[in-house]
MARDRENDREN-645052 format. One record per residue (C-alpha): residue number from 1; residue in three letters; z, x, y. Coordinates in steps of 0.02 Angstrom, whole numbers, plus 50000, padded with zeros to 5 digits. Layout:
BEGIN
NUM/ALA/Z/X/Y
...
END
This chain:
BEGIN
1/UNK/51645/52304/51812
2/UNK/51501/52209/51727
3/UNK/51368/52248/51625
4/UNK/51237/52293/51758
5/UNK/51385/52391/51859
6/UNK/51409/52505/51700
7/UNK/51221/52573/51708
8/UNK/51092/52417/51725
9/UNK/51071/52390/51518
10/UNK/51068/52196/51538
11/UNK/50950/52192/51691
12/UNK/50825/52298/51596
13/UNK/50848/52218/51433
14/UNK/50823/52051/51515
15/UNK/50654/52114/51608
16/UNK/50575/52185/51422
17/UNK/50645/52027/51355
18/UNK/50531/51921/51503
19/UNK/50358/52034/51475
20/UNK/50386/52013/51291
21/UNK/50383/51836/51313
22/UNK/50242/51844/51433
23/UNK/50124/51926/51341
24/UNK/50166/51817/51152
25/UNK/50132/51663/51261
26/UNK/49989/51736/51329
27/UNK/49927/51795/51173
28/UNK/49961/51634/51080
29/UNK/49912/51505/51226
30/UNK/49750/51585/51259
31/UNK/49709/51575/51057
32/UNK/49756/51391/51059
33/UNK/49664/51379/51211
34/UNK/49492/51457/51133
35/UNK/49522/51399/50961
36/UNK/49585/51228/50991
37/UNK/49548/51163/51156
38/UNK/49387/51219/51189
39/UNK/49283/51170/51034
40/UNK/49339/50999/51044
41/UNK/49293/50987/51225
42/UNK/49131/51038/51168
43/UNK/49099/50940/51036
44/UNK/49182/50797/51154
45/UNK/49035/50834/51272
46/UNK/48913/50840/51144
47/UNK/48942/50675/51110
48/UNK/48863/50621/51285
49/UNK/48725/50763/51287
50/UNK/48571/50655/51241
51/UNK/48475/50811/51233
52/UNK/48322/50735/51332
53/UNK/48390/50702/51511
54/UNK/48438/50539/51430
55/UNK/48601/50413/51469
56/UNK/48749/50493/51461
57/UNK/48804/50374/51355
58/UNK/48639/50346/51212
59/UNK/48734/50431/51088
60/UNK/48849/50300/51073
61/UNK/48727/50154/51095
62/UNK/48625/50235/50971
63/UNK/48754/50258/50832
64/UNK/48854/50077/50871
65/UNK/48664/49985/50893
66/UNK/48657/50059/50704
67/UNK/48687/49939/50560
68/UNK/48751/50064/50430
69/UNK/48887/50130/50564
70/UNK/48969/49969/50557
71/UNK/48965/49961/50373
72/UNK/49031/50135/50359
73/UNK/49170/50102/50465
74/UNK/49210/49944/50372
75/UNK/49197/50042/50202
76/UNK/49304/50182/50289
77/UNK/49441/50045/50317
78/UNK/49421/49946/50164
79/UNK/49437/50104/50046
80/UNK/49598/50178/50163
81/UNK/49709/50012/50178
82/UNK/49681/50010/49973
83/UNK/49701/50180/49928
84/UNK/49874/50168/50054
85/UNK/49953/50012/49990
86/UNK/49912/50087/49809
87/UNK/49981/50274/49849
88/UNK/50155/50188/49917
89/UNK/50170/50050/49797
90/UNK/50138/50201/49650
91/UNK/50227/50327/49742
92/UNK/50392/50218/49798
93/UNK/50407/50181/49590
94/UNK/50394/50341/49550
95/UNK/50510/50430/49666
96/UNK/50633/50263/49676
97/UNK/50646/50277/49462
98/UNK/50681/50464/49470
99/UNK/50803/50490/49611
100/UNK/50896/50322/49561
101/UNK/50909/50350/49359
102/UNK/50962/50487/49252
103/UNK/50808/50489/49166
104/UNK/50731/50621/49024
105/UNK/50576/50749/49098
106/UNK/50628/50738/49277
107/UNK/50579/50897/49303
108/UNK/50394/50898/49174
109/UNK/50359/50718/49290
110/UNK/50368/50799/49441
111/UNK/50260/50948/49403
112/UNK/50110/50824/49346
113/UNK/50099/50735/49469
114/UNK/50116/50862/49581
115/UNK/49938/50947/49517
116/UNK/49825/50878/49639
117/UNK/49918/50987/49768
118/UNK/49853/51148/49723
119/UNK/49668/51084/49645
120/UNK/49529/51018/49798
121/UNK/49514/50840/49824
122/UNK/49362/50839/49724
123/UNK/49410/50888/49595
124/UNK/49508/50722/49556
125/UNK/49326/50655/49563
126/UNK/49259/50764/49446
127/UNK/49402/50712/49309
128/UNK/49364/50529/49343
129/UNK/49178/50545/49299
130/UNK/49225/50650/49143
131/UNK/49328/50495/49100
132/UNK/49242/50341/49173
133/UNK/49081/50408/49227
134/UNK/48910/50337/49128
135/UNK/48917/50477/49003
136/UNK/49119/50465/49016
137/UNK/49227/50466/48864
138/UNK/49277/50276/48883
139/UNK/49099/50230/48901
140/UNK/49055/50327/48749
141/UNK/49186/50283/48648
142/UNK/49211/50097/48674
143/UNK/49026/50070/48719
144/UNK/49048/50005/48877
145/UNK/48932/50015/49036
146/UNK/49056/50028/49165
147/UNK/49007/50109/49335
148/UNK/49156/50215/49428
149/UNK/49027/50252/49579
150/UNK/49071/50191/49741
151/UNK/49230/50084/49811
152/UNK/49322/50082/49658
153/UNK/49276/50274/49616
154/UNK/49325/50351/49796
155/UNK/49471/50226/49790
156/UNK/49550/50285/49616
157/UNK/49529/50460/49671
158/UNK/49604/50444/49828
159/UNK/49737/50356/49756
160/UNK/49778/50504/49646
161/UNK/49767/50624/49778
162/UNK/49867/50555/49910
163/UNK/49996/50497/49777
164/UNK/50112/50668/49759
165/UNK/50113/50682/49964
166/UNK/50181/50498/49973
167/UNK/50301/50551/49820
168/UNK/50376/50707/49920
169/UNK/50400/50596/50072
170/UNK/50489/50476/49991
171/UNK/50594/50569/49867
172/UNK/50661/50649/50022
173/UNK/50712/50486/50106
174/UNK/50783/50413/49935
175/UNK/50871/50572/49891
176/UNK/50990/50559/50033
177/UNK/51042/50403/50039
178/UNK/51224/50353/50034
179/UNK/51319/50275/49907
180/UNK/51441/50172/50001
181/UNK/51301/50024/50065
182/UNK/51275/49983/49886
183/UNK/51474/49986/49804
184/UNK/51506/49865/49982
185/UNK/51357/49746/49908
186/UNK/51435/49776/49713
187/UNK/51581/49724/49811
188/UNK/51484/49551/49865
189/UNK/51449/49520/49718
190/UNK/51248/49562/49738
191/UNK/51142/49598/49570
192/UNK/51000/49722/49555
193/UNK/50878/49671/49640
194/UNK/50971/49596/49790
195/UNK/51039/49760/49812
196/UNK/50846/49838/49833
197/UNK/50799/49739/49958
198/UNK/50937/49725/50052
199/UNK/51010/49902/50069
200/UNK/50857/50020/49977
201/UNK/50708/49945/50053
202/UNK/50766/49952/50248
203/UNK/50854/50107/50245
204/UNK/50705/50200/50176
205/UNK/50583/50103/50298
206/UNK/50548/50259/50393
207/UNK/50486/50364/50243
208/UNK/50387/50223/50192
209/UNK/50294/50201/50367
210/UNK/50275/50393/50367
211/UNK/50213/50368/50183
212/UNK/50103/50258/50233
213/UNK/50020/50332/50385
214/UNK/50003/50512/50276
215/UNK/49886/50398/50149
216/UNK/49790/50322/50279
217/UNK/49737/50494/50350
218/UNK/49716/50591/50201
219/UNK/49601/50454/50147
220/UNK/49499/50385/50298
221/UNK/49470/50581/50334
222/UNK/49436/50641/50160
223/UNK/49257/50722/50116
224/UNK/49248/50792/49953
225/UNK/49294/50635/49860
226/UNK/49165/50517/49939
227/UNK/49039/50646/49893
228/UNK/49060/50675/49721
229/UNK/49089/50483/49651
230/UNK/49050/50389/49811
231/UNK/48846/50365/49764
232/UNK/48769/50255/49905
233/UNK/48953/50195/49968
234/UNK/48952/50276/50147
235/UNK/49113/50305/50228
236/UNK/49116/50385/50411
237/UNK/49152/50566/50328
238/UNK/49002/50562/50242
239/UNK/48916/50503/50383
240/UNK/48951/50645/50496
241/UNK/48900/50743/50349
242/UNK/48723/50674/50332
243/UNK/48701/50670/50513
244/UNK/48711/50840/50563
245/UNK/48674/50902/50407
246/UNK/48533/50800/50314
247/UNK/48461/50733/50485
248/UNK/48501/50880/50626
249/UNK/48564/50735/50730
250/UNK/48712/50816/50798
251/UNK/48741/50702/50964
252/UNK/48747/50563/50840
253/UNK/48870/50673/50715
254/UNK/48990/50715/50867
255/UNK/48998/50539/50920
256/UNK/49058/50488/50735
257/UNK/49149/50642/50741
258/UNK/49253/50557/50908
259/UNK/49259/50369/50813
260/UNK/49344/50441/50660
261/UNK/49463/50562/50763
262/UNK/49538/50373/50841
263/UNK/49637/50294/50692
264/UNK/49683/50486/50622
265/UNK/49758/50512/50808
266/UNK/49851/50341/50809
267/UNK/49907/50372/50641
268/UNK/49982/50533/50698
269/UNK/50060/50472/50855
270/UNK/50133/50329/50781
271/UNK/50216/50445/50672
272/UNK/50282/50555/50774
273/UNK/50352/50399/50898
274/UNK/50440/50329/50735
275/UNK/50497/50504/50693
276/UNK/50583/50516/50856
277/UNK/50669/50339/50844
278/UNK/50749/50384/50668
279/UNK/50928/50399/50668
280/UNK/51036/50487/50533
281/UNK/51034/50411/50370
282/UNK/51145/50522/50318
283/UNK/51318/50545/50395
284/UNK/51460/50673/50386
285/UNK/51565/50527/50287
286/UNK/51438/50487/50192
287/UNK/51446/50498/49976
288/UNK/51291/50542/49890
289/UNK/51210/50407/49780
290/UNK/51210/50491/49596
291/UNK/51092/50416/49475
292/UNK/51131/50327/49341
293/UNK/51112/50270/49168
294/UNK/50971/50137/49178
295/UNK/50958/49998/49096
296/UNK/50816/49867/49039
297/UNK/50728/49849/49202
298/UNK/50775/50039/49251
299/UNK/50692/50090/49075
300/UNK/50547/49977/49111
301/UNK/50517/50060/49287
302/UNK/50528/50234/49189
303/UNK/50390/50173/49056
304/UNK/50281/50135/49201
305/UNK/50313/50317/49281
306/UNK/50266/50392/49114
307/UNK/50093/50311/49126
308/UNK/50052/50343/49293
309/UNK/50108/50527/49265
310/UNK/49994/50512/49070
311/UNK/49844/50466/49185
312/UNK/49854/50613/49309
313/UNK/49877/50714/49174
314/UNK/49728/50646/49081
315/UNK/49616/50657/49239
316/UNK/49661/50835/49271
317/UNK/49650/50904/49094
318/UNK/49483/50827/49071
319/UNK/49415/50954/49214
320/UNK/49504/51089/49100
321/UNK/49436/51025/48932
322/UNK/49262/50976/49010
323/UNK/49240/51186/49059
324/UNK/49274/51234/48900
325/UNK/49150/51136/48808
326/UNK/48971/51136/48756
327/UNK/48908/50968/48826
328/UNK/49046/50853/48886
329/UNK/49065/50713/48786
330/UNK/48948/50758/48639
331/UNK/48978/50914/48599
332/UNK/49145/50991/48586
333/UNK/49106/51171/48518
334/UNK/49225/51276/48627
335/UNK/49105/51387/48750
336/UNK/49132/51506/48898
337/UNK/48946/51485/48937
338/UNK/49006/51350/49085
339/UNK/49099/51511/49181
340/UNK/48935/51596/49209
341/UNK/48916/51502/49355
342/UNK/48725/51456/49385
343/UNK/48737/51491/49583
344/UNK/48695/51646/49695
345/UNK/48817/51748/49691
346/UNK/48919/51671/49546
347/UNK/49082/51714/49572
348/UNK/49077/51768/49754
349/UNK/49134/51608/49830
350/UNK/49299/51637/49724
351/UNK/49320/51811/49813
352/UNK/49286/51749/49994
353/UNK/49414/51613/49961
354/UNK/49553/51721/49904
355/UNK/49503/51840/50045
356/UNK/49497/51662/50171
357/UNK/49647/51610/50127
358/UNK/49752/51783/50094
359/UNK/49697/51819/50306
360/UNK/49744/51634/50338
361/UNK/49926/51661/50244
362/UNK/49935/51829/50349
363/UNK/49888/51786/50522
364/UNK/49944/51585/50526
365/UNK/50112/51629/50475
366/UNK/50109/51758/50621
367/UNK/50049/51638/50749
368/UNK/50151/51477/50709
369/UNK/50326/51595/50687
370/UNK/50276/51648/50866
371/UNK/50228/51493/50959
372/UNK/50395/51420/50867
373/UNK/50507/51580/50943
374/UNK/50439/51558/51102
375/UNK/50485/51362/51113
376/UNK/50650/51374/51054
377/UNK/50709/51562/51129
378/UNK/50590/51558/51300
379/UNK/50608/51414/51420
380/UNK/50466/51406/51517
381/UNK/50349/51252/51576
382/UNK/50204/51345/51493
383/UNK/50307/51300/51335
384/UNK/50233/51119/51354
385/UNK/50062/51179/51345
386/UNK/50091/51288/51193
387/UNK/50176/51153/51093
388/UNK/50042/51014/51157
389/UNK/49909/51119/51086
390/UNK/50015/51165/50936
391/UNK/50034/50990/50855
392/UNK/49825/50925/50918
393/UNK/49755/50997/50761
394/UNK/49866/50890/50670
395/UNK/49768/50727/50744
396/UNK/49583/50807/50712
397/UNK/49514/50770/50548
398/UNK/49464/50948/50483
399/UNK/49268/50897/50457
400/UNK/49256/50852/50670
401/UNK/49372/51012/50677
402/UNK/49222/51118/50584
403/UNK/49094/51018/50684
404/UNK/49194/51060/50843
405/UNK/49164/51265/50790
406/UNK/48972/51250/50758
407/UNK/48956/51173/50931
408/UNK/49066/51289/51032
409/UNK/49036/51457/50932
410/UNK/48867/51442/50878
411/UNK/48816/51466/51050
412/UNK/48742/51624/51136
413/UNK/48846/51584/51323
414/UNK/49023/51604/51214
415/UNK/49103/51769/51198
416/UNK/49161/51743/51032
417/UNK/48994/51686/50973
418/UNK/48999/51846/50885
419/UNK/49108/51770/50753
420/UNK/49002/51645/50697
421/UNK/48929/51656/50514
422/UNK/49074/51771/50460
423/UNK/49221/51742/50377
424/UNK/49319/51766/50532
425/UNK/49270/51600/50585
426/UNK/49328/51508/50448
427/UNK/49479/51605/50447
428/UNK/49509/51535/50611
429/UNK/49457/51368/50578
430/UNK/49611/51370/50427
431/UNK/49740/51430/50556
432/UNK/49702/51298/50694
433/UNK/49689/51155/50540
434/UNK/49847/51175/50469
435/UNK/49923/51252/50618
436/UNK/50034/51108/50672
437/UNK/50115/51099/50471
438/UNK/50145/51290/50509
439/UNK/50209/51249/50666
440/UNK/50342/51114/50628
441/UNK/50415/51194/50506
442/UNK/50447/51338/50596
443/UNK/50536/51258/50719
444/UNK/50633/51173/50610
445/UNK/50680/51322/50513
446/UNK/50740/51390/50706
447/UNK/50833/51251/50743
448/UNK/50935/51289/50593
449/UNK/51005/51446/50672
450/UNK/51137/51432/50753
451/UNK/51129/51497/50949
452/UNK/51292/51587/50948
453/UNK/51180/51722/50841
454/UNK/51091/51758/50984
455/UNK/51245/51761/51098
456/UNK/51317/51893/51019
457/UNK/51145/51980/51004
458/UNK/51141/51974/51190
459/UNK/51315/52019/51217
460/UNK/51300/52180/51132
461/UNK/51152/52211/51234
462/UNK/51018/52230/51101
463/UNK/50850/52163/51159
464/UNK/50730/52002/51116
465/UNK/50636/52106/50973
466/UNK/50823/52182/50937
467/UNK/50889/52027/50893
468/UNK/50701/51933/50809
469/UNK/50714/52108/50676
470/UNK/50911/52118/50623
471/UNK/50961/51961/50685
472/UNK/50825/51810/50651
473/UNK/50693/51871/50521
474/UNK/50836/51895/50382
475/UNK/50868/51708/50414
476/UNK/50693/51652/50462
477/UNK/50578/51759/50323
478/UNK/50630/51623/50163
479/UNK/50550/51495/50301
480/UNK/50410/51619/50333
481/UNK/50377/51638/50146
482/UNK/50349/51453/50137
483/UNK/50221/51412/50269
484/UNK/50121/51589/50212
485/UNK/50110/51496/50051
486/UNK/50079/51336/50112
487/UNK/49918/51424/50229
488/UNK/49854/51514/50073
489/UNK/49868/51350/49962
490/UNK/49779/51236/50088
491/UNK/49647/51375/50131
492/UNK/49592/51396/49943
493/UNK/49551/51204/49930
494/UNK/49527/51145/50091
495/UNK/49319/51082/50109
496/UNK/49294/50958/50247
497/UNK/49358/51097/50376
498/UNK/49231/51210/50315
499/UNK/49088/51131/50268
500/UNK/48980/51143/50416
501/UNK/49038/51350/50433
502/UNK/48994/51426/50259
503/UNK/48826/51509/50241
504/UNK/48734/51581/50085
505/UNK/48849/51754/50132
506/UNK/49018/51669/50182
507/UNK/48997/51530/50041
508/UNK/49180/51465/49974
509/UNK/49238/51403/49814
510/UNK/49259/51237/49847
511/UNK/49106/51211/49946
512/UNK/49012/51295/49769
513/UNK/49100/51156/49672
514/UNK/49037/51024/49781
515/UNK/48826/51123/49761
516/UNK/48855/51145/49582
517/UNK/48906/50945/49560
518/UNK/48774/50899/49660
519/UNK/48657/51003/49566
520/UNK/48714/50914/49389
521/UNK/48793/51038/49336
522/UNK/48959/50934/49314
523/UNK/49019/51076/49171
524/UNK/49023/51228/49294
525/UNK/49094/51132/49425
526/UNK/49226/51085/49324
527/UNK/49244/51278/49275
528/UNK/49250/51332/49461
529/UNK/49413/51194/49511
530/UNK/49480/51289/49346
531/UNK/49450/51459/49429
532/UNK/49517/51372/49609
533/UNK/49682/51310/49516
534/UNK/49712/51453/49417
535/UNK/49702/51570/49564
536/UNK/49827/51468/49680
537/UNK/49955/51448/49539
538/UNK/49934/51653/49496
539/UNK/49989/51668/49687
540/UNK/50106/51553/49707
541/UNK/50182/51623/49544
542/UNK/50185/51797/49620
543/UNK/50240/51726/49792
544/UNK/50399/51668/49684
545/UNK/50419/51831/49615
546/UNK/50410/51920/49768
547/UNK/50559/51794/49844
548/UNK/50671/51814/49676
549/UNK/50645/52001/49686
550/UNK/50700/52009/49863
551/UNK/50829/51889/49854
552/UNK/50916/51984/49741
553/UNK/50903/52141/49830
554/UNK/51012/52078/49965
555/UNK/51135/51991/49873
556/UNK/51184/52155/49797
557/UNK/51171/52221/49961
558/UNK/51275/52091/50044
559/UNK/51408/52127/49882
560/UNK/51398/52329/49925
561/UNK/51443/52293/50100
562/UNK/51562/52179/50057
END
């Protein structure tokens, strides 16, 4: 007798399980739908709206008939193929020296050059004017007049920014590679260096591409550094900026918007076609490369890891030191007077970014975990759609993402016009930006289970949300923990996405920076990016807490069953 022959529990389970489904993808397609698709439609439109019954196309002839487009786009390329062959280089010595030698401080290395992560992108700018700026401490010190505004200013601070992203993607390629390529070319008789460039360099080729193409975007999208030491240098961020904002010319904005979207979309699907064509580096015969003792040139390579770690660490501390005293680089009186920020509000932004980024944590966690459960546990063509939609945000630069949201939702005919000019808004604008992040690694983290949990979930009978509760989430919540913590992080710094939402209510941290710099007031800045850091370590700190905590709980429970 089978299971429906014994009182129907499998065909009813099966029909909960299928509306369950239904109404997630539903649910999640139709937010993807309104919160993805549609304002970049409209801001796609917008692009050929000439506003006076003009060509469809004047926009475009408008902004490519304009000298200073051209120049921005050149400037835009010029300062990203720099800042990525810089990043790589920088990054490929410093992850190559600490995954290949047993060196001292692996662990103090790591952490300083992994700063930038939880600080905004500007804030890398600020330190560099502290240091280099006219009133800088070299200037002053060796009496120089040197100028950091510009190329060489966005560049350096790019270049620092992008540099512990290109470090985590290649100390995971170099960290798994095997050990037996390099005793067969010990074998041939093949020195150092021969060794590197035969069986290093093409076997981490992928994580260098990938490297590379990660630079490229960060820095041919980024916002906040251009602003704050690029002076008259205009990139295409800026642009945008200026356009809608200083000149209210938004065809001409969304058409920039569109230009700059092209090599961040190429980037991207490059990527991804490279990610597909990787093969397994690592095999189950494979024998882990240990490091080793180095020796003159390894020791070398380690001296040149200490200084590029010595000058993050110097262009981050200077934003610490530069809050704390009275009038950076003359005075050096310790003072508190910089935290009493000169702004409406003062500490407000602060509080609507923790509260941003605490409902971005929440509800991004909720909807990439549930777009990843229905790929991998429904099949269903509207499966496609969902993870089409999922991964677009990850090919929109986040200022034509914000752009896309003043067009579409500051408009009476939308229903969810409402939102606009709250904090809802830019809660959603978080989610859909770092969405596809959220996403991926969800999936990935499903893809780890195996299916034979689910089998025997089914077998005994229990149901889709049966088997998510007691089955999944006590595999899938260490996963969870991470992207609500990787949300949070990127919604406490994040300032091109936002930009163009904020208003004098809804006003965020970073965006205050970016006003008080602009203002002169370099010092409370430089006290705000403390405020910004100090807040994302504190919950990151407690996010580790909470993990420990409950890791521990049910390892004694796992021994008490046992």
């Amino acid at each position: 007798m089978n299971v429906a022959e014994a009182g129907g529990v499998m065909p009813a389970r099966l029909d909960t399980d299928r509306l369950v489904f239904a109404a997630l993808a539903t649910l999640v397609l139709g937010l993807l739908l309104v919160f993805v698709a549609q304002p970049l439609l409209v801001v796609f439109g917008k692009s050929f709206d000439a506003g006076t019954g003009g060509p469809a196309l004047a926009n475009f002839s408008a902004a490519f008939g304009a000298p200073r487009f051209w120049i921005a786009v050149r400037n835009s390329l010029a300062v990203s193929v720099t800042v990525t062959v810089l990043s790589v280089v920088a990054g490929y010595l410093f992850a190559f020296t600490l995954a290949r030698f047993q060196v001292p401080f692996k662990g103090l290395l790591r952490t300083i050059i992994a700063m930038p992560i939880v600080a905004p992108s500007l804030v890398l700018g600020l330190g560099i004017i502290f240091l280099l700026g006219r009133n800088g401490v070299v200037n002053r010190v060796f009496g120089l007049d040197l100028s950091i505004y510009g190329f060489w200013g966005i560049v350096v601070a790019d270049a620092l920014y992008c540099l512990p992203q290109v470090v985590l993607v290649l100390t995971a390629t170099l960290a798994q590679m095997d050990a037996r390529p390099y005793e067969a070319a010990t074998v041939l008789g093949a020195g150092g260096w021969k060794a590197f460039t035969s069986v290093t360099l093409p076997a981490s080729r992928f994580g260098l591409i990938s490297a590379a193409l990660l630079a490229f975007t960060i820095t041919i999208t980024d916002f906040g550094t251009a602003m704050v030491v690029g002076g008259d240098y205009a990139v295409l961020a800026t642009e945008i900026y200026k356009q809608v904002s200083g000149q209210m010319n938004f065809g001409l904005g969304a058409v920039i918007a569109i230009v700059l979207m092209v090599p961040a979309a190429i980037a991207f699907a490059v990527g991804r076609h490279l990610s597909g064509r990787q093969v397994a580096a690592v095999t189950d015969r494979a024998v882990r490369l240990a490091p080793v003792t180095p020796g003159r040139a390894g020791w070398v390579l380690y001296a040149l890891v200490v200084l590029l770690a010595a000058a993050m660490l110097a262009v981050t501390a200077t934003v610490l030191v530069g809050s704390f005293v009275k009038l950076w680089p003359y005075n050096f009186t310790p003072t508190l007077r910089h935290y009493a920020l000169d702004i409406p509000g003062g500490f407000d932004s602060l509080g609507n970014s923790a509260k941003v980024a605490l409902a971005t944590s929440i509800l991004g966690t909720t909807v990439a975990l549930t777009a990843a459960l229905l790929g991998e546990k429904w099949k269903h063509p509207v499966n496609r759609a969902i993870h089409a939609l999922a991964l677009m945000p990850a090919a929109v630069p986040g200022m034509v993402l914000g752009l896309a949201y003043v067009f579409a939702f500051n408009n009476p005919a939308n229903p969810f016009g409402f939102l606009y000019g709250t904090l809802a808004i830019i809660v959603a604008c978080n989610i859909c930006h770092y969405h596809a992040q959220g996403y991926l690694t969800a999936v990935t983290a499903l893809r780890q289970v195996s299916g034979t949990f689910d089998e025997a979930s089914a077998t005994l009978g229990a149901s889709f949300l049966q088997t998510l509760r007691w089955v999944l989430w006590p595999i899938l919540w260490p996963a969870a923990a991470s992207i609500a913590a990787f949300f949070f992080m990127r919604s406490m710094v994040t300032l091109s996405a936002v930009i163009f939402l904020v208003t004098p209510a809804t006003t965020l941290a970073p965006v205050a920076v970016l006003q008080l710099e602009d203002a002169g007031n370099t010092s409370q800045a430089a006290a705000l990016s403390v405020c910004i850091i100090a807040s994302v370590l504190a919950a990151l700190g407690l996010s580790r807490a909470l993990l420990n905590r409950v890791e521990r709980h049910l390892r004694r429970a796992q021994r008490e069953s046992g």
